[in-house]
DRENBA-928014 format. One record per atom (N, C-alpha, C): residue in one letter; atom name; x, z, y. Coordinates in steps of 0.1 Angstrom, whole numbers. Each point is the difference from the previous one (the first is absolute). Example, Ala and Ser with C-alpha at 12.3 -4.5 7.8 and 13.67 -1.06 7.14 Angstrom:
BEGIN
<node residuo="A" atomo="N" east="132" up="78" north="-57"/>
<node residuo="A" atomo="CA" east="-9" up="0" north="12"/>
<node residuo="A" atomo="C" east="9" up="0" north="12"/>
<node residuo="S" atomo="N" east="-4" up="-7" north="11"/>
<node residuo="S" atomo="CA" east="9" up="0" north="11"/>
<node residuo="S" atomo="C" east="-8" up="8" north="11"/>
END
This chain:
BEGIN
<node residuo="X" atomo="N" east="-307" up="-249" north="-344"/>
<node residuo="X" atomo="CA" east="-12" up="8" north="-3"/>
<node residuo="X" atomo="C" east="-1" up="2" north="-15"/>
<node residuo="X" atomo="N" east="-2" up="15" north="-3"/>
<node residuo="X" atomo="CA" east="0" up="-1" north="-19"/>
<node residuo="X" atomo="C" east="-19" up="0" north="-1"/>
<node residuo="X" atomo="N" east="-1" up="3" north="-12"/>
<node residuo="X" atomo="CA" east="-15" up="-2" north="-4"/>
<node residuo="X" atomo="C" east="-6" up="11" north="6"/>
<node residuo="X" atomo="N" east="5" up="9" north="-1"/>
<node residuo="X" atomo="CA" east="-3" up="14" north="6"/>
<node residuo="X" atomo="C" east="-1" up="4" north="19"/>
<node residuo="X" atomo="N" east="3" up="-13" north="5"/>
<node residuo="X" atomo="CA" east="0" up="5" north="15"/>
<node residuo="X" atomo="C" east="-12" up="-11" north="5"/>
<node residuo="X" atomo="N" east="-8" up="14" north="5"/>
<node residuo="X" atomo="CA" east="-11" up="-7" north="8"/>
<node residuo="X" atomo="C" east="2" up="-3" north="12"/>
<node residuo="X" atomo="N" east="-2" up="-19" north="-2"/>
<node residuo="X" atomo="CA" east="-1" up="-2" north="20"/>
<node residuo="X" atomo="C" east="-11" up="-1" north="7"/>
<node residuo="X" atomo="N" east="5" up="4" north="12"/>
<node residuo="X" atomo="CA" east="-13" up="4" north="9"/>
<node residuo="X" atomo="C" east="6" up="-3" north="14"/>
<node residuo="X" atomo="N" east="-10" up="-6" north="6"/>
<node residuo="X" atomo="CA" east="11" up="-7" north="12"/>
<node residuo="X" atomo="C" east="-15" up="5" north="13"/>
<node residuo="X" atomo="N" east="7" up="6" north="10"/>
<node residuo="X" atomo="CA" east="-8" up="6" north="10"/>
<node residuo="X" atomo="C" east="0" up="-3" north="15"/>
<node residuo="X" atomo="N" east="-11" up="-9" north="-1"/>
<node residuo="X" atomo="CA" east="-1" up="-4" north="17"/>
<node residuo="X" atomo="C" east="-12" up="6" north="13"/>
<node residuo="X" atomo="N" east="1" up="0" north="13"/>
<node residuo="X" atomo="CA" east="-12" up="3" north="5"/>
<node residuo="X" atomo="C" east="-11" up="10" north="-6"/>
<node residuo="X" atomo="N" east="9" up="11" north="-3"/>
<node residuo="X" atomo="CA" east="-16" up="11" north="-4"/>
<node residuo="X" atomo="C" east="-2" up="-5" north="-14"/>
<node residuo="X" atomo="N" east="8" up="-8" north="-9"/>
<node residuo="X" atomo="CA" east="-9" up="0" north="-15"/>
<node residuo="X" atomo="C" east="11" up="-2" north="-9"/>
<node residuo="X" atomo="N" east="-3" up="0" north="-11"/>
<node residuo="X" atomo="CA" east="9" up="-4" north="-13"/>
<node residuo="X" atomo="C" east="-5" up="-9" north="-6"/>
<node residuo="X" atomo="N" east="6" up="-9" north="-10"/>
<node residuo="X" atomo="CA" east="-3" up="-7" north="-9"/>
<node residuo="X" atomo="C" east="7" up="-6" north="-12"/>
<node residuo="X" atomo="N" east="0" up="4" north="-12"/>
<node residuo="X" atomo="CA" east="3" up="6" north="-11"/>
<node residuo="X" atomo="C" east="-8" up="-10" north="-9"/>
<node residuo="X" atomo="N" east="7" up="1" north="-11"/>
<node residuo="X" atomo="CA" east="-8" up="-11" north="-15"/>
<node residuo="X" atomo="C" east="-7" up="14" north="-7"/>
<node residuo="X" atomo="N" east="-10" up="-2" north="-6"/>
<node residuo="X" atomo="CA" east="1" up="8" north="-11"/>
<node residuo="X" atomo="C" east="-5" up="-9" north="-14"/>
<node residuo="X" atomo="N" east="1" up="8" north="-7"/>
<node residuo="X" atomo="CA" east="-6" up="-10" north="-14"/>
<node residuo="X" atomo="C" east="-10" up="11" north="-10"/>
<node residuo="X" atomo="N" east="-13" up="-8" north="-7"/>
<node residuo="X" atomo="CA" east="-12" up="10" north="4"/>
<node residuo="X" atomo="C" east="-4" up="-1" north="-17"/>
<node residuo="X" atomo="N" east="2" up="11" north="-4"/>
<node residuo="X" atomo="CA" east="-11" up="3" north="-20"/>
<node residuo="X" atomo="C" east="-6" up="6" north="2"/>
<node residuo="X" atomo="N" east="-10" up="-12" north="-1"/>
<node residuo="X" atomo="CA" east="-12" up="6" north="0"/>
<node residuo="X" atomo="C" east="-6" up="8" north="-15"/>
<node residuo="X" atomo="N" east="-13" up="2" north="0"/>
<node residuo="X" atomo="CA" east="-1" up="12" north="-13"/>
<node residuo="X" atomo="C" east="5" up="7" north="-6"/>
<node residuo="X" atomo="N" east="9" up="7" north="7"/>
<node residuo="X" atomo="CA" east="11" up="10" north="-2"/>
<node residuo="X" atomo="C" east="-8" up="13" north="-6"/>
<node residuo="X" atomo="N" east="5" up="8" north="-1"/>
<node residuo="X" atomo="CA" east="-6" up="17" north="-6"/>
<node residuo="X" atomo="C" east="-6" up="5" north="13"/>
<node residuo="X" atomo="N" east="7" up="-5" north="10"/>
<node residuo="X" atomo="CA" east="-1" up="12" north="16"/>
<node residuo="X" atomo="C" east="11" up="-8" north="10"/>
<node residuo="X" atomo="N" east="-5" up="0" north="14"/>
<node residuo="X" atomo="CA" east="7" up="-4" north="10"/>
<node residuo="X" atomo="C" east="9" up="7" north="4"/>
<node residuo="X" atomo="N" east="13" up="-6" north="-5"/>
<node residuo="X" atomo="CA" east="12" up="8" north="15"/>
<node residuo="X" atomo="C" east="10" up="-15" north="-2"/>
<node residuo="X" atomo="N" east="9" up="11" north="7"/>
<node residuo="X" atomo="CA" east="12" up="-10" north="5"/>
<node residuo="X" atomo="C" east="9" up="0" north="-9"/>
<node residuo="X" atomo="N" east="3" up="-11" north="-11"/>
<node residuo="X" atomo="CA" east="8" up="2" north="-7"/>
<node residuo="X" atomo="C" east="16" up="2" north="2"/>
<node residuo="X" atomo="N" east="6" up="-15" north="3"/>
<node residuo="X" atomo="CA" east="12" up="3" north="10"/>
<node residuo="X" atomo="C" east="5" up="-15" north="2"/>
<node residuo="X" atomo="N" east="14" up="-8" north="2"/>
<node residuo="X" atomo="CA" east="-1" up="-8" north="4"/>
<node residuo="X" atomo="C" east="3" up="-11" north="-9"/>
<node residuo="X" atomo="N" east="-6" up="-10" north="1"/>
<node residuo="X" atomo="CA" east="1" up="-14" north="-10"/>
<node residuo="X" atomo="C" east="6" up="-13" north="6"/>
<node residuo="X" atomo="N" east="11" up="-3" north="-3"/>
<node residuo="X" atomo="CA" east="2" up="-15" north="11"/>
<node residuo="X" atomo="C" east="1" up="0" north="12"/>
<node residuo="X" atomo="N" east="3" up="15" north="8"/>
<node residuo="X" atomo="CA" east="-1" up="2" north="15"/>
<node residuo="X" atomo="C" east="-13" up="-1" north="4"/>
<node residuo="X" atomo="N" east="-9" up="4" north="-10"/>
<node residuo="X" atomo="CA" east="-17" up="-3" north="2"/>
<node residuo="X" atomo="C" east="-3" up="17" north="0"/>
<node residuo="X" atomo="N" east="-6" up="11" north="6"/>
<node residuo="X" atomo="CA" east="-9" up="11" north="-2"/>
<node residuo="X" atomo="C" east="-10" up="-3" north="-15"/>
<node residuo="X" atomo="N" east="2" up="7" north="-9"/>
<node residuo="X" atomo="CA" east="-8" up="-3" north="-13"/>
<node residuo="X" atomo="C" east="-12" up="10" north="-2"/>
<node residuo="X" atomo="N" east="-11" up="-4" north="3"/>
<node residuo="X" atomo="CA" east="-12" up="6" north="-1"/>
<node residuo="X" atomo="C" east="-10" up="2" north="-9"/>
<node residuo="X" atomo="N" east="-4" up="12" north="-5"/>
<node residuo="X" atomo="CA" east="-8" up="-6" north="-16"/>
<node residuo="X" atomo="C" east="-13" up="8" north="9"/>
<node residuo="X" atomo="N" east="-10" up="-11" north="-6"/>
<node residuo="X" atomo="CA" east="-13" up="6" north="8"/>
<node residuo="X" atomo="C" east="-9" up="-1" north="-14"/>
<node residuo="X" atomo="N" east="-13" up="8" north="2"/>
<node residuo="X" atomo="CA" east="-9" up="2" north="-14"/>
<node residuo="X" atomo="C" east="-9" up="-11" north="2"/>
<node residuo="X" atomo="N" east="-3" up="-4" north="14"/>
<node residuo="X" atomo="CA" east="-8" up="-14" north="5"/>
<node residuo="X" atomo="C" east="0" up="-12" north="-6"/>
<node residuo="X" atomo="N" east="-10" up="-6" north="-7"/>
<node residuo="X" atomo="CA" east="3" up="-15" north="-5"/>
<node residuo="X" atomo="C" east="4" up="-8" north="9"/>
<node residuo="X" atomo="N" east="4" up="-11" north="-2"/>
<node residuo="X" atomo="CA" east="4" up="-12" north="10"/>
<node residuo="X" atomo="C" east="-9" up="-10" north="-1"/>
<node residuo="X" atomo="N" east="-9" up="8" north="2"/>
<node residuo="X" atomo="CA" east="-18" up="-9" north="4"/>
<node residuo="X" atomo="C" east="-9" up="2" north="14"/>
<node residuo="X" atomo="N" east="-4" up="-11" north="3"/>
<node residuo="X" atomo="CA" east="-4" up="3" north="14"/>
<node residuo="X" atomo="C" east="10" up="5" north="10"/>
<node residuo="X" atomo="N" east="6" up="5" north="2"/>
<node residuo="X" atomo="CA" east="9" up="3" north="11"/>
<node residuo="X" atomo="C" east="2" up="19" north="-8"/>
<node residuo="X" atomo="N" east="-2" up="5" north="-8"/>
<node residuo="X" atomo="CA" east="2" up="7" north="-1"/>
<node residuo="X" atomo="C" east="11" up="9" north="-1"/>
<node residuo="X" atomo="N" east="11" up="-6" north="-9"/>
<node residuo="X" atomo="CA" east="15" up="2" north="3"/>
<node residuo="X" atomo="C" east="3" up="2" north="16"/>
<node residuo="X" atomo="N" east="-4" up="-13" north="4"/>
<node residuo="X" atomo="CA" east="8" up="-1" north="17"/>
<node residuo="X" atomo="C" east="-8" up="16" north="10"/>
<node residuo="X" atomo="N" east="-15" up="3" north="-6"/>
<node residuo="X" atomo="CA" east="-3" up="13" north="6"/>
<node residuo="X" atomo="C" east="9" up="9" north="-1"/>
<node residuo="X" atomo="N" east="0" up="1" north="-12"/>
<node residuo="X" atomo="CA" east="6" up="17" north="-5"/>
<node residuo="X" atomo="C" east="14" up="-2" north="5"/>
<node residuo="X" atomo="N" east="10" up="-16" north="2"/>
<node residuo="X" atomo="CA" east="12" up="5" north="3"/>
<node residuo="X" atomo="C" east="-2" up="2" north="15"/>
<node residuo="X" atomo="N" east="-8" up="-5" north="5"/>
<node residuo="X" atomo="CA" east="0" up="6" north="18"/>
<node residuo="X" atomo="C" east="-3" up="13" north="-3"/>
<node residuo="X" atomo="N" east="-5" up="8" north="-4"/>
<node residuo="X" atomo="CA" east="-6" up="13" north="-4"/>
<node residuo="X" atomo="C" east="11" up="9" north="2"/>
<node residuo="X" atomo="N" east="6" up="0" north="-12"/>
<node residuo="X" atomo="CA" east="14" up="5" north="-5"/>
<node residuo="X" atomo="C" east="13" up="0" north="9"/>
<node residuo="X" atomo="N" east="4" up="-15" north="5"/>
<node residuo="X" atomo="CA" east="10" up="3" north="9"/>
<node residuo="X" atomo="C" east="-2" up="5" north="14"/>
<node residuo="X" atomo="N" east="-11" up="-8" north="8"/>
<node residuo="X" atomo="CA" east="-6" up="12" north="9"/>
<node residuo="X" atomo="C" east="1" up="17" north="-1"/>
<node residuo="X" atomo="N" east="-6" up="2" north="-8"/>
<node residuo="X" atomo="CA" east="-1" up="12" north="-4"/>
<node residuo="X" atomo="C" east="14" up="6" north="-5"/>
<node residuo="X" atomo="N" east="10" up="-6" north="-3"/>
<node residuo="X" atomo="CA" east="14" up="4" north="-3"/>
<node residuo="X" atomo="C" east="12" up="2" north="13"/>
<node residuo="X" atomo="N" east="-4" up="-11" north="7"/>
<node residuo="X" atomo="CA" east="5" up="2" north="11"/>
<node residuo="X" atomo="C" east="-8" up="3" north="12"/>
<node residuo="X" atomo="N" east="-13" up="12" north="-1"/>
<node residuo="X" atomo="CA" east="-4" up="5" north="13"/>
<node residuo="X" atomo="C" east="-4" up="-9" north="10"/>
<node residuo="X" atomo="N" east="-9" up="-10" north="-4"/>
<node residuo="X" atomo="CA" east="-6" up="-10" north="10"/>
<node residuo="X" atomo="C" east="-13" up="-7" north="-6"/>
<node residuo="X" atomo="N" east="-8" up="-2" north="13"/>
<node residuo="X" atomo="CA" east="-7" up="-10" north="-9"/>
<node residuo="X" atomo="C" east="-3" up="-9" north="-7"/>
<node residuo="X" atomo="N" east="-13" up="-1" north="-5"/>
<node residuo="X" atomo="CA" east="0" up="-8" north="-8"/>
<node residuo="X" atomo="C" east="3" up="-22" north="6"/>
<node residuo="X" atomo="N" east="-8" up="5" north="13"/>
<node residuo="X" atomo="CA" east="1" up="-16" north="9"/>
<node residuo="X" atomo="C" east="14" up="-1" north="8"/>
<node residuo="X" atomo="N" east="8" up="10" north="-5"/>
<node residuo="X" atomo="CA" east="15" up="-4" north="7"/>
<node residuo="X" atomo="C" east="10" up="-4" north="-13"/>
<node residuo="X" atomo="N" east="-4" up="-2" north="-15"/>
<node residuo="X" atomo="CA" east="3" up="-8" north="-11"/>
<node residuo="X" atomo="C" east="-4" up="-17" north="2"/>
<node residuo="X" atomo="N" east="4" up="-7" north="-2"/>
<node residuo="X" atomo="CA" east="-5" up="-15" north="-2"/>
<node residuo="X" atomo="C" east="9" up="-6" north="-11"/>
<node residuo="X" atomo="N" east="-6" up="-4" north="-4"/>
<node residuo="X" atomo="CA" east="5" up="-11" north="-16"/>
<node residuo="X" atomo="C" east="2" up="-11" north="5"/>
<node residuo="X" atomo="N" east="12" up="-3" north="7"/>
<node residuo="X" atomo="CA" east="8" up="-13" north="6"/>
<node residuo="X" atomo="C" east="-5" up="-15" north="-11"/>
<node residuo="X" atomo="N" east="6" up="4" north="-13"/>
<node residuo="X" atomo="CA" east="1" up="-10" north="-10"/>
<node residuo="X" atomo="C" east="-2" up="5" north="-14"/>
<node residuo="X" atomo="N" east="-7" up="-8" north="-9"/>
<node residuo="X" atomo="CA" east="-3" up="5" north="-16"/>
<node residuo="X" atomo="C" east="-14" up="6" north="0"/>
<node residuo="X" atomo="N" east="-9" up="-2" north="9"/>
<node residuo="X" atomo="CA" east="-12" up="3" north="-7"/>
<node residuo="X" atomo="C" east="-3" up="3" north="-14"/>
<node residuo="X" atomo="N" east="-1" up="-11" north="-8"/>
<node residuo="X" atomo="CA" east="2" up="-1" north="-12"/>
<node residuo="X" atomo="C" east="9" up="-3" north="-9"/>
<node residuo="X" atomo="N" east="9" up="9" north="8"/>
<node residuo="X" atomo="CA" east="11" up="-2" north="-12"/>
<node residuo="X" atomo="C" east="7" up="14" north="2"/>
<node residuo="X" atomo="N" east="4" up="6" north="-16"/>
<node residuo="X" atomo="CA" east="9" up="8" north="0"/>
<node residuo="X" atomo="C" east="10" up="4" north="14"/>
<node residuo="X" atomo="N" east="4" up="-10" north="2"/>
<node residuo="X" atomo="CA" east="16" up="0" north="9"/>
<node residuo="X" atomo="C" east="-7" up="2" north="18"/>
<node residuo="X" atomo="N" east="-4" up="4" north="5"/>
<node residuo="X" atomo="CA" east="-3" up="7" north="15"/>
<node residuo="X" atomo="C" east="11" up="-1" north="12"/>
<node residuo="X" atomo="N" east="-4" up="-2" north="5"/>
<node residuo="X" atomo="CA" east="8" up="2" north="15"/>
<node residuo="X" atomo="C" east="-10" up="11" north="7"/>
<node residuo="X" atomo="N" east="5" up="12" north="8"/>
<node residuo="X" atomo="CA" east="-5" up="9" north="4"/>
<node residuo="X" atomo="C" east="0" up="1" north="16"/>
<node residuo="X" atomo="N" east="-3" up="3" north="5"/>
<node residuo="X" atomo="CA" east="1" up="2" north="21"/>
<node residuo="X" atomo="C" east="-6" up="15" north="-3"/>
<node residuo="X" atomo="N" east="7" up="7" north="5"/>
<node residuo="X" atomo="CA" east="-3" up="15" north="6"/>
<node residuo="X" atomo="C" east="2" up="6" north="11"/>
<node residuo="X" atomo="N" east="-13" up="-2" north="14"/>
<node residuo="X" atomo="CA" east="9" up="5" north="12"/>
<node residuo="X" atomo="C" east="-4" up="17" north="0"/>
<node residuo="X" atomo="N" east="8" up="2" north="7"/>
<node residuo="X" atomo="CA" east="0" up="18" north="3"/>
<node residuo="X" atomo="C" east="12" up="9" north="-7"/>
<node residuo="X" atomo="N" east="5" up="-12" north="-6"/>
<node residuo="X" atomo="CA" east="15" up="12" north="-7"/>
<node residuo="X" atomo="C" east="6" up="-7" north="0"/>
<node residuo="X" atomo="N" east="10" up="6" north="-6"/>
<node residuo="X" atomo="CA" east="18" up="-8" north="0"/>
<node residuo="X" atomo="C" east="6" up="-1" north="-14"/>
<node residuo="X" atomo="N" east="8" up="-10" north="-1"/>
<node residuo="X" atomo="CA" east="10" up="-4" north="-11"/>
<node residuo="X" atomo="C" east="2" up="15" north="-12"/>
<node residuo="X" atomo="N" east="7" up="5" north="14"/>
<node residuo="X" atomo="CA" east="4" up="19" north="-12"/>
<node residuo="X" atomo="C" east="-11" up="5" north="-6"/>
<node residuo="X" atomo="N" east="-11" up="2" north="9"/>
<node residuo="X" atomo="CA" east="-13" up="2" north="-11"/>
<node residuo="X" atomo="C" east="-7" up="-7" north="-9"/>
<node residuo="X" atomo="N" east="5" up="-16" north="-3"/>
<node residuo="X" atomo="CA" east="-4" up="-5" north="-9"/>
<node residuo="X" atomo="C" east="11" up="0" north="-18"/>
<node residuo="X" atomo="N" east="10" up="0" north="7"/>
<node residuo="X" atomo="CA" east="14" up="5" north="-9"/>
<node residuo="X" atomo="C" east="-6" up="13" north="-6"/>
<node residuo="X" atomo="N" east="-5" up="10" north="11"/>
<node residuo="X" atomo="CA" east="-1" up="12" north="-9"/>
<node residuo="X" atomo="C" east="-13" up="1" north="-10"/>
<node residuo="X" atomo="N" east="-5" up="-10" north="0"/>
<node residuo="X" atomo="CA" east="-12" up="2" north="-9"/>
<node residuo="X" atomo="C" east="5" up="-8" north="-15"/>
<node residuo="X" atomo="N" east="13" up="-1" north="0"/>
<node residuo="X" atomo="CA" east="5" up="-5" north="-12"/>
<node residuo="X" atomo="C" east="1" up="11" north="-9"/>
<node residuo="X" atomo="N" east="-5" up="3" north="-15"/>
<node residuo="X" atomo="CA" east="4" up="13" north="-8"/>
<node residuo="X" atomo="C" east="15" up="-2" north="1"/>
<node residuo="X" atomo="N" east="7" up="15" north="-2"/>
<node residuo="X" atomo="CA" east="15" up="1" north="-5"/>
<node residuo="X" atomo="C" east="1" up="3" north="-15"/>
<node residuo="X" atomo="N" east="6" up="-11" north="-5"/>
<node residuo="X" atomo="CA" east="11" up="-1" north="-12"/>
<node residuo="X" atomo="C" east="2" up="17" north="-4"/>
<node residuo="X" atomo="N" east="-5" up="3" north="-15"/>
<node residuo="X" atomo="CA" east="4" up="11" north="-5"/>
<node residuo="X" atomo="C" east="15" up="2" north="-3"/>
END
């Protein structure tokens, strides 16, 4: 696995994926991949659950599902996240990786 390949391992209807989360960033997107983690910069403090909103927000909304078919497995409070996404597949989470200029 290099630094650059995101894993994503896909069971029963869901995915689940690391991502890793910076917060107070300029603006929310997807940056690309970190440690085999999805790297996320969100404008949200990481107060109150705020971060953990906006990142259900964002990947939901990235991959065309709701927001209650996201769950935050692990990392509440921490940068480093484990992700559950049911209603899509592995390929559509790969593709929400930016491509390399």
């Amino acid at each position: 696995m290099s630094e650059t390949e995101l894993v994503v391992r896909q069971d029963a209807g869901a995915v689940t994926f690391a991502v890793r989360v910076q917060p107070r960033a300029k603006r929310d997107r997807i940056v690309g991949v970190h440690d085999g983690a999805l790297k996320i910069a969100l404008t949200a403090p990481p107060v109150e659950g705020a971060a953990n909103e906006a990142l259900v927000k964002l990947v939901a909304e990235a991959l065309g599902v709701g927001r209650r078919d996201v769950t935050i497995l692990h990392g509440d409070s921490s940068r480093q996240k484990s992700l559950r996404v049911a209603g899509t597949t592995a390929d559509a989470v790969r593709a929400l990786v930016p491509k390399s200029p």
